[in-house]
PATOR-449505 format. One record per residue: z, x negated, y of N, C-alpha, C, O in turn. Coordinates in steps of 0.2 Angstrom, whole numbers, plus 2048, in hexadecimal, padded with zeros to 3 digits. Each point is the difference from the previous one (the first is absolute). Example, Ala and Ser with C-alpha at 12.3 -4.5 7.8 and 13.67 -1.06 7.14 Angstrom:
BEGIN
> nc3  nc1  nc2  cac3  cac1  cac2  cc3  cc1  cc2  oc3  oc1  oc2
> 827  7BE  7E4  800  804  806  800  7FC  806  803  7FB  7FF $
> 7F9  807  806  801  7FC  806  803  804  805  801  7FD  806 $
This chain:
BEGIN
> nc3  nc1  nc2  cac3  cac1  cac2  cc3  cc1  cc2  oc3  oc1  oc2
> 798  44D  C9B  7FD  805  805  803  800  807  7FD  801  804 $
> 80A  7FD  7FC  803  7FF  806  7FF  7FC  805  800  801  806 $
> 7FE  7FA  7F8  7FC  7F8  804  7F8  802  802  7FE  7FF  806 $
> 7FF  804  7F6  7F9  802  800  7FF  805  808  7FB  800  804 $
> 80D  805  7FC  7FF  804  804  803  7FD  807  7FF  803  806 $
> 805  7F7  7F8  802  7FF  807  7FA  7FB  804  7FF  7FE  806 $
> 7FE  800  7F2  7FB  7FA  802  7FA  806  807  7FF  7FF  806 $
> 7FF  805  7F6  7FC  808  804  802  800  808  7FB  800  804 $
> 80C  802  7FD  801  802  804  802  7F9  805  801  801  806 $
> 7FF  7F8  7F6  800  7FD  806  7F9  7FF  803  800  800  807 $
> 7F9  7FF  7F4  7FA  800  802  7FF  805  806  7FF  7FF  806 $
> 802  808  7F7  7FD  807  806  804  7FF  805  7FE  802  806 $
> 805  7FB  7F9  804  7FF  809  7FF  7FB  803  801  800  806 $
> 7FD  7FB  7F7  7FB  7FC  806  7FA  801  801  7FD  7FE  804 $
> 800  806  7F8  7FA  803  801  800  804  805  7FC  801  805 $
> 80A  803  7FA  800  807  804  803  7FD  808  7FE  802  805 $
> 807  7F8  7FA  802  7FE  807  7FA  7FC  805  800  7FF  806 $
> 7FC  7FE  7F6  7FA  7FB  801  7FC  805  806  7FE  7FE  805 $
> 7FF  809  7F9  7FB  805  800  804  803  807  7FD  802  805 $
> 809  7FF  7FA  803  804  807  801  7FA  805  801  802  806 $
> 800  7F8  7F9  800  7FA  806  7F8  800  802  7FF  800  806 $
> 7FC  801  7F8  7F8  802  7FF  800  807  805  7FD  800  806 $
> 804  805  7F9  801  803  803  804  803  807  7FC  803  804 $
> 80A  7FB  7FC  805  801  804  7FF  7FD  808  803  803  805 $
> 7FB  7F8  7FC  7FD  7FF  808  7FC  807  803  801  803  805 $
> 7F8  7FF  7F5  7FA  804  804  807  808  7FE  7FE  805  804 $
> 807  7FB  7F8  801  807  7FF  804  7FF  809  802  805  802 $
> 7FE  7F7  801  806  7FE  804  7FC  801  807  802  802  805 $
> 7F8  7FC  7FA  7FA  802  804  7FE  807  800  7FF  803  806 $
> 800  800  7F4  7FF  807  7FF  803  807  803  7FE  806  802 $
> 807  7F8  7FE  807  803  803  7FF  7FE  809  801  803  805 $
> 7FD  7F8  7FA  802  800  809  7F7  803  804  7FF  7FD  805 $
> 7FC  806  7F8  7FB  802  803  7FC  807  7FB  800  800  7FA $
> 7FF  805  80B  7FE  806  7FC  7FA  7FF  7FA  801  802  7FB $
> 7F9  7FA  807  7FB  7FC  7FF  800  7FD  7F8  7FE  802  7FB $
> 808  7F9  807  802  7FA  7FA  803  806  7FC  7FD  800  7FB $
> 807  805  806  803  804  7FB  7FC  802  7F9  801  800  7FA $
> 7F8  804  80B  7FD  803  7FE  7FB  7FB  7FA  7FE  801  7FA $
> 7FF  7F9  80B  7FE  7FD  7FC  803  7FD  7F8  7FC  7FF  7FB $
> 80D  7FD  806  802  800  7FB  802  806  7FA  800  7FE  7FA $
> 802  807  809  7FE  806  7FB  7FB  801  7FC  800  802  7FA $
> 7FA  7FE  809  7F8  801  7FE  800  7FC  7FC  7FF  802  7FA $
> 801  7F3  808  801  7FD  7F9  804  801  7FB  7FE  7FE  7FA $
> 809  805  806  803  7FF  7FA  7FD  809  7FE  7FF  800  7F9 $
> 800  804  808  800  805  7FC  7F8  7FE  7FC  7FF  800  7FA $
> 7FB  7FD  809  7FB  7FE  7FE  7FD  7FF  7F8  7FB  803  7FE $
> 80A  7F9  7FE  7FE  7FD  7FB  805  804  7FA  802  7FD  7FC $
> 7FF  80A  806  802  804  7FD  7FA  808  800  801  806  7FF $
> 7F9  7F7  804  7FE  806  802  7F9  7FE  7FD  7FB  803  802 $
> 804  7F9  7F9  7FA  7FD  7FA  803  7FF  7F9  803  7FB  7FF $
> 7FB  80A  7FC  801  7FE  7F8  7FF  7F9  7FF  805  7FC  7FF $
> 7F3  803  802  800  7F8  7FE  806  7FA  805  801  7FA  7FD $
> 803  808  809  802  7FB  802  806  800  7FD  804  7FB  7FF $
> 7FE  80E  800  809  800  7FE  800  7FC  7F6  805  7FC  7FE $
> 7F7  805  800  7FF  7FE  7FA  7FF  7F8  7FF  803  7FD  7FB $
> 7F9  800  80A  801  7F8  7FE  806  7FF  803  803  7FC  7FC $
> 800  805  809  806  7FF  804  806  7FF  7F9  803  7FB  7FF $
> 7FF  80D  7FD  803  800  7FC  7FE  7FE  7F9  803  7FF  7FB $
> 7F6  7FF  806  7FF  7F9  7F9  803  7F9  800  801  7FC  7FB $
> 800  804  80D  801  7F7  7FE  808  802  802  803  7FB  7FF $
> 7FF  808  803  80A  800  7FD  801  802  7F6  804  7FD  7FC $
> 7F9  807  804  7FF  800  7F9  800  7FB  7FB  805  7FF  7FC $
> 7F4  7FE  805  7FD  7FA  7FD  808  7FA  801  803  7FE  7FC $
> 7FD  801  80B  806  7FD  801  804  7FF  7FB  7FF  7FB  7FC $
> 806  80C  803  805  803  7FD  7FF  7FC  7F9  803  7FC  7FE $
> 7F7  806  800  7FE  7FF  7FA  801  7F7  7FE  803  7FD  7FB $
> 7F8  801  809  800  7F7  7FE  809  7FD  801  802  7FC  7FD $
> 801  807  808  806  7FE  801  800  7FB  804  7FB  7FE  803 $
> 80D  7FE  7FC  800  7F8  805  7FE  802  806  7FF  806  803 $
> 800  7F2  7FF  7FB  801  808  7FB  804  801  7FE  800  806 $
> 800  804  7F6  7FA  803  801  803  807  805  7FE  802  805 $
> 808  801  7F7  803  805  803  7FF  802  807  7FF  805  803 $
> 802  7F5  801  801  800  806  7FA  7FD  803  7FF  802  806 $
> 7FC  7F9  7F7  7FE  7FC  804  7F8  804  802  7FD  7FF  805 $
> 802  806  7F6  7FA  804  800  803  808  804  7FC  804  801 $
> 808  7FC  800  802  807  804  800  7FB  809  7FF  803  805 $
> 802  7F8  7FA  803  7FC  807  7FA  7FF  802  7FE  802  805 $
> 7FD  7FB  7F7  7F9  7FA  801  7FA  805  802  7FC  7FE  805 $
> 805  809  7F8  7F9  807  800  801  800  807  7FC  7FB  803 $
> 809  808  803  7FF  803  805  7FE  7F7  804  7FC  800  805 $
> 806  7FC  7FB  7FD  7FB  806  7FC  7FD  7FC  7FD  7FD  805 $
> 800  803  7F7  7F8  7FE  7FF  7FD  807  802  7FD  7FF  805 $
> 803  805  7FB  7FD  807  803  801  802  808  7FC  803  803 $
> 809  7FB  7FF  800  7FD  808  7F8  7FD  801  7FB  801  803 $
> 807  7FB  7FB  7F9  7FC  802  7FA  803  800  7FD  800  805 $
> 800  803  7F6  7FD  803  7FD  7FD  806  806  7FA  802  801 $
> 80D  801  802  7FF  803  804  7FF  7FD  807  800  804  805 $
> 7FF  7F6  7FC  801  7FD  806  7F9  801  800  7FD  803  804 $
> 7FF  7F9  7F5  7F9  802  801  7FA  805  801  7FB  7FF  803 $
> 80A  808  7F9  7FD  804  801  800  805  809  7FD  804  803 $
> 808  7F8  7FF  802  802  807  7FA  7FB  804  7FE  803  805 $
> 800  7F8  7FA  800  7FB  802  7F5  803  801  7FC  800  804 $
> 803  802  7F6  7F9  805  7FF  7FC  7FB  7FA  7FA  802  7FE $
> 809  7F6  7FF  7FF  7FD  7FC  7FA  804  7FC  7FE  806  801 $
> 7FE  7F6  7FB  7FE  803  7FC  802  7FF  7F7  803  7FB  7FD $
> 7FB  80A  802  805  801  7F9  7FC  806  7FA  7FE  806  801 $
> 800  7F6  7FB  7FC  806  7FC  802  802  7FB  802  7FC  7FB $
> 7FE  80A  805  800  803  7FB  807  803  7FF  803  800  7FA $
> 800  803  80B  808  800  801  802  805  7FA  802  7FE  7FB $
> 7FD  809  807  802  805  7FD  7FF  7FE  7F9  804  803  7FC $
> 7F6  7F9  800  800  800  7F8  805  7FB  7FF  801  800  7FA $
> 802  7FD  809  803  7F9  7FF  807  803  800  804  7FF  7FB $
> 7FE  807  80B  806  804  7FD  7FF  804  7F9  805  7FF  7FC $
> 7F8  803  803  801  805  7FA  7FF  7FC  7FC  802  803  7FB $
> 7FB  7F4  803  802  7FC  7FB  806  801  800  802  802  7FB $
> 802  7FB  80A  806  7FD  800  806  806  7FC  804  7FE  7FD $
> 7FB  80A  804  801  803  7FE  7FF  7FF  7F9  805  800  7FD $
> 7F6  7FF  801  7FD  7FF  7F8  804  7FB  7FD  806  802  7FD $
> 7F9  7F7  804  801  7F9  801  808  7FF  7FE  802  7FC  7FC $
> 802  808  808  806  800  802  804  804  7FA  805  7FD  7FD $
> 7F9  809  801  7FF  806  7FB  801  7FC  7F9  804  800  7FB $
> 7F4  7FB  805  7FF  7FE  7FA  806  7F9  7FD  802  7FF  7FB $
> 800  7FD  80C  805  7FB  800  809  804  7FB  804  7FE  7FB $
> 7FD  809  808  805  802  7FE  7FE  806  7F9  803  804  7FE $
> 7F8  7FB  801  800  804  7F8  7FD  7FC  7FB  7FF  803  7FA $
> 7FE  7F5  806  801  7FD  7FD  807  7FA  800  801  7FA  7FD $
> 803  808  806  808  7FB  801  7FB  7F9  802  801  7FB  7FD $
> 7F9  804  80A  7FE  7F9  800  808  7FC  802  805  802  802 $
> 7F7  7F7  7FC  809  7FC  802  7FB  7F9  802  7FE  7FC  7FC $
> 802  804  80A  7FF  7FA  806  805  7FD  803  805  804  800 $
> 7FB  7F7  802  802  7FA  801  803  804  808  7FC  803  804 $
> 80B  7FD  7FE  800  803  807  7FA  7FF  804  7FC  804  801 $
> 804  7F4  803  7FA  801  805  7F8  802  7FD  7FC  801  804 $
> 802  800  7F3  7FC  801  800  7FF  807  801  7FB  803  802 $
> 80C  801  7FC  800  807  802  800  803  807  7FF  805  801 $
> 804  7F4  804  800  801  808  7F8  801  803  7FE  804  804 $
> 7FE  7F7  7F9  7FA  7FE  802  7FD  807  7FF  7FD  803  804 $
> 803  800  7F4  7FD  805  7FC  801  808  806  7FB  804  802 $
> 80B  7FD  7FF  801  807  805  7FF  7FD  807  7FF  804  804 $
> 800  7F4  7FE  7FF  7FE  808  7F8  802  803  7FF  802  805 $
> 7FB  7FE  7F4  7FA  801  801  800  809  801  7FD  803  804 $
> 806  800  7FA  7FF  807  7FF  805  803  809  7FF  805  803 $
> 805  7F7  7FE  804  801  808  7FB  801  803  7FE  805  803 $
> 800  7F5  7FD  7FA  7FD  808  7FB  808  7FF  7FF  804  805 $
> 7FF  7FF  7F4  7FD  805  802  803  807  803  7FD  804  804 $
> 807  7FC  7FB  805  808  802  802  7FB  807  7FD  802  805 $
> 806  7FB  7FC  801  7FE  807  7F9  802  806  800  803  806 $
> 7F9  7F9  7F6  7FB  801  807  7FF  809  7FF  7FE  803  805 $
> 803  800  7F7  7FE  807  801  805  804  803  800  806  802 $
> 806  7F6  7FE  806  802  805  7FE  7FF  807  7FF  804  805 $
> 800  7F6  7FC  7FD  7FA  808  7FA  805  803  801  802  806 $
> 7FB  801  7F7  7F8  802  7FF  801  807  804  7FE  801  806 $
> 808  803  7F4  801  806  802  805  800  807  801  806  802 $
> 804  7F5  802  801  7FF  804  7FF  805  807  7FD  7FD  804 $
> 805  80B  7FE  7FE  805  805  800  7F8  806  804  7FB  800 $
> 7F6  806  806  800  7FB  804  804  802  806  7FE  7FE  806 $
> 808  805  7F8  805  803  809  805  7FD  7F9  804  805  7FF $
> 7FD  7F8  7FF  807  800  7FA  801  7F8  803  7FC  7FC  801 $
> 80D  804  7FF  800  7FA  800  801  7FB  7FB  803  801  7FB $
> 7F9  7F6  805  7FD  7FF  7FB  809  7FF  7FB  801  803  7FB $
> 803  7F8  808  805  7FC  7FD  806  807  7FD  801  801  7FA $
> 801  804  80C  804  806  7FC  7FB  804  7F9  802  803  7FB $
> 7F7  7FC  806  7FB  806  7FA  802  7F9  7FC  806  801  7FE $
> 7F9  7FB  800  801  7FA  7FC  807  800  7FC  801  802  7FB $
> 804  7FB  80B  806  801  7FA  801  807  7FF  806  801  7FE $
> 7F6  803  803  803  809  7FC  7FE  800  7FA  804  801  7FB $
> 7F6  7FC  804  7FC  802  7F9  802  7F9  7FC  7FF  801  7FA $
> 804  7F7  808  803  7FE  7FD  806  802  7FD  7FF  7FF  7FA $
> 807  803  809  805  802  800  800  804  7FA  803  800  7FB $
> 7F6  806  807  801  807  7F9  7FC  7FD  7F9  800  803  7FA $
> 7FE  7F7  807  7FC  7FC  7FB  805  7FF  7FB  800  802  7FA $
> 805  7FA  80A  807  7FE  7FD  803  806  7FC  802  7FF  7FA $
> 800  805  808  805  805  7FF  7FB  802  7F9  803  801  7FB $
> 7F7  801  806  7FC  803  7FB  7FF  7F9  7F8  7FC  800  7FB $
> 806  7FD  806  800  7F7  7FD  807  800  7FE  801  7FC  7FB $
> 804  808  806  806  803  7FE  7FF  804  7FC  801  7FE  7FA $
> 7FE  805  806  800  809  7FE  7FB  7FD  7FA  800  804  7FB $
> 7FE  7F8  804  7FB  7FC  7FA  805  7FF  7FB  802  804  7FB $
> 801  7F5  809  804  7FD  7FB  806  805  7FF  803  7FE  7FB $
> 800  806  809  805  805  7FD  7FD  802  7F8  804  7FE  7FB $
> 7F6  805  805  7FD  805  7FA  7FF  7F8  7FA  801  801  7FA $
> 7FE  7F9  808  801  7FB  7FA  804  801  7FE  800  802  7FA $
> 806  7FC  80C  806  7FD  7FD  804  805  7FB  801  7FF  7FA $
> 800  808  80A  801  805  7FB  7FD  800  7F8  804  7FF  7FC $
> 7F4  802  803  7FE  7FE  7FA  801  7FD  7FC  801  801  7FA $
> 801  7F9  809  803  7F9  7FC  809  802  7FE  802  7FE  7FB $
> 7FF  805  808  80A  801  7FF  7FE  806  7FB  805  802  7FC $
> 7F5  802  804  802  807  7F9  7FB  7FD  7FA  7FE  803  7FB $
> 800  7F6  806  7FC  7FE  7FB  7FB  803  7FE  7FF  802  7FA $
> 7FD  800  80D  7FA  805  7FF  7F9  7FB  800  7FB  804  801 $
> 804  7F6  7FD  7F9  7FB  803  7FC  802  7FF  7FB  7FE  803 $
> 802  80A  7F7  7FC  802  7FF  7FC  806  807  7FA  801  802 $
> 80B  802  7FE  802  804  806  7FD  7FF  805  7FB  803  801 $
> 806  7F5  804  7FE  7FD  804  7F8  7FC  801  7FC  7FE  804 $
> 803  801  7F4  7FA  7FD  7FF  7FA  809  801  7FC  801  804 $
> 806  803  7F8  7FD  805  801  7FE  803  806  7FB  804  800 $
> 80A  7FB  807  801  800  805  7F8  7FE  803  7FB  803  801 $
> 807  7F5  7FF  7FC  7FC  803  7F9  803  7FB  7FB  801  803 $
> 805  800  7F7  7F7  805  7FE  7FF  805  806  7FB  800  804 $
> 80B  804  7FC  7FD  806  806  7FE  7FC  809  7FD  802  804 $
> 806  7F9  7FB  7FE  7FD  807  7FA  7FE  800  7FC  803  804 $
> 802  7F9  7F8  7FB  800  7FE  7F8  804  7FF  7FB  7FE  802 $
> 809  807  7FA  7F9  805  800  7FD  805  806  7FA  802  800 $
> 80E  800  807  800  7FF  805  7F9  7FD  802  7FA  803  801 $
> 808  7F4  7FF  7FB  7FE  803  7FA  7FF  7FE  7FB  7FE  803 $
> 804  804  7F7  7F7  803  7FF  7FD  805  803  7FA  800  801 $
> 80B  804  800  7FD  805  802  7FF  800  808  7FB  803  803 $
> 809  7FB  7FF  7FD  7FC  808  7FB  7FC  7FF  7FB  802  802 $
> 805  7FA  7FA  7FA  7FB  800  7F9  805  801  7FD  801  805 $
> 803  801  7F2  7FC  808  802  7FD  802  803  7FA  801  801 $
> 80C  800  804  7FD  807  806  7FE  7FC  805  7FB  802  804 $
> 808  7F8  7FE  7FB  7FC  805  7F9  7FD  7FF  7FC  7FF  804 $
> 803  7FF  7F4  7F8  802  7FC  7FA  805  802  7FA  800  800 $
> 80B  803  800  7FC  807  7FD  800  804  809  7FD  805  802 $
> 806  7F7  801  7FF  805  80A  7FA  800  801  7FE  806  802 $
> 7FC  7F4  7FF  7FC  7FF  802  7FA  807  7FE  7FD  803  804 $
> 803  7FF  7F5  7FE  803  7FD  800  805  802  7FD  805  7FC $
């Protein structure tokens, strides 16, 4: 258990130092214009301000936690810059169909990976949360206020991505040290059933 936890804490630390070198130019940007402030505030408080986004965010540090190894880090590190992109598109005015159902899969999707224990292959599990980024990233880019600036909104809601991709794998890693797996899998049901009922209600808007 001792190795496991130092192995944890070396992974979140370059996760977590990777994600503040990502940041730390535009925070430095932020700081020197009233403007950029405002805009990098806006991005990071953002992707705490949606069930369906705080929930996939905290699926895939979870799921992490869970599969262990490289996975730990490489799926909390891999979501926020495939989701950059994603958001370059959505900024960009791209087209992209079917956004918001694509999020509320990934809530499902994500849900369902951590209440059945799925166990993929690291990059098949990088690929698996990279397809559900690209969508939270363009409804990030999309929802982009058009006086914000672009590079500080960007690494805010990267940044809060990361931290929220923590706070994931914190709630794993814990489970796993009170040897709760059932706990965690249950979890990920409620995450899951979450995203039916988004799914649902964006069904059922039109109506």
């Amino acid at each position: 258990m001792t190795d496991l936890s130092h192995q944890v804490k070396h992974y979140i630390m370059r996760g977590s130092l990777a994600l503040l070198l990502l940041g730390a130019p535009q925070m430095a940007l932020a700081h020197s214009n009233v403007g950029g402030a405002l805009s990098f505030v806006t991005g990071f408080l953002h992707p705490f301000t949606g069930i369906d986004h705080l929930l996939a965010m905290l699926a895939v540090g979870i799921w992490g936690a869970q599969l262990g190894g490289a996975a730990l880090w490489m799926l909390p590190v891999s979501f926020p810059l495939i989701m950059a992109l994603g958001a370059v598109a959505g900024i960009l005015g791209l087209p992209m169909l079917a956004t918001e159902p694509g999020i509320a899969a990934s809530v499902i999707m994500l849900g369902v990976a951590i209440a059945s224990n799925l166990r993929l292959p690291v990059l098949g599990a990088t690929a698996f949360v990279g397809i559900f980024a690209i969508f939270h990233g363009y409804a990030h880019g999309a929802e982009l206020p058009k006086e914000a600036d672009v590079l500080p909104y960007c690494a805010g809601f990267v940044l809060a991505t990361g931290l929220i991709h923590l706070m994931g794998i914190a709630v794993g890693m814990l489970s796993r040290r009170l040897g709760s797996p059932l706990l965690l899998r249950a979890g990920g049901a409620l995450i899951a059933g979450v995203g039916v009922l988004l799914e649902a209600r964006l069904m059922l808007a039109p109506l």
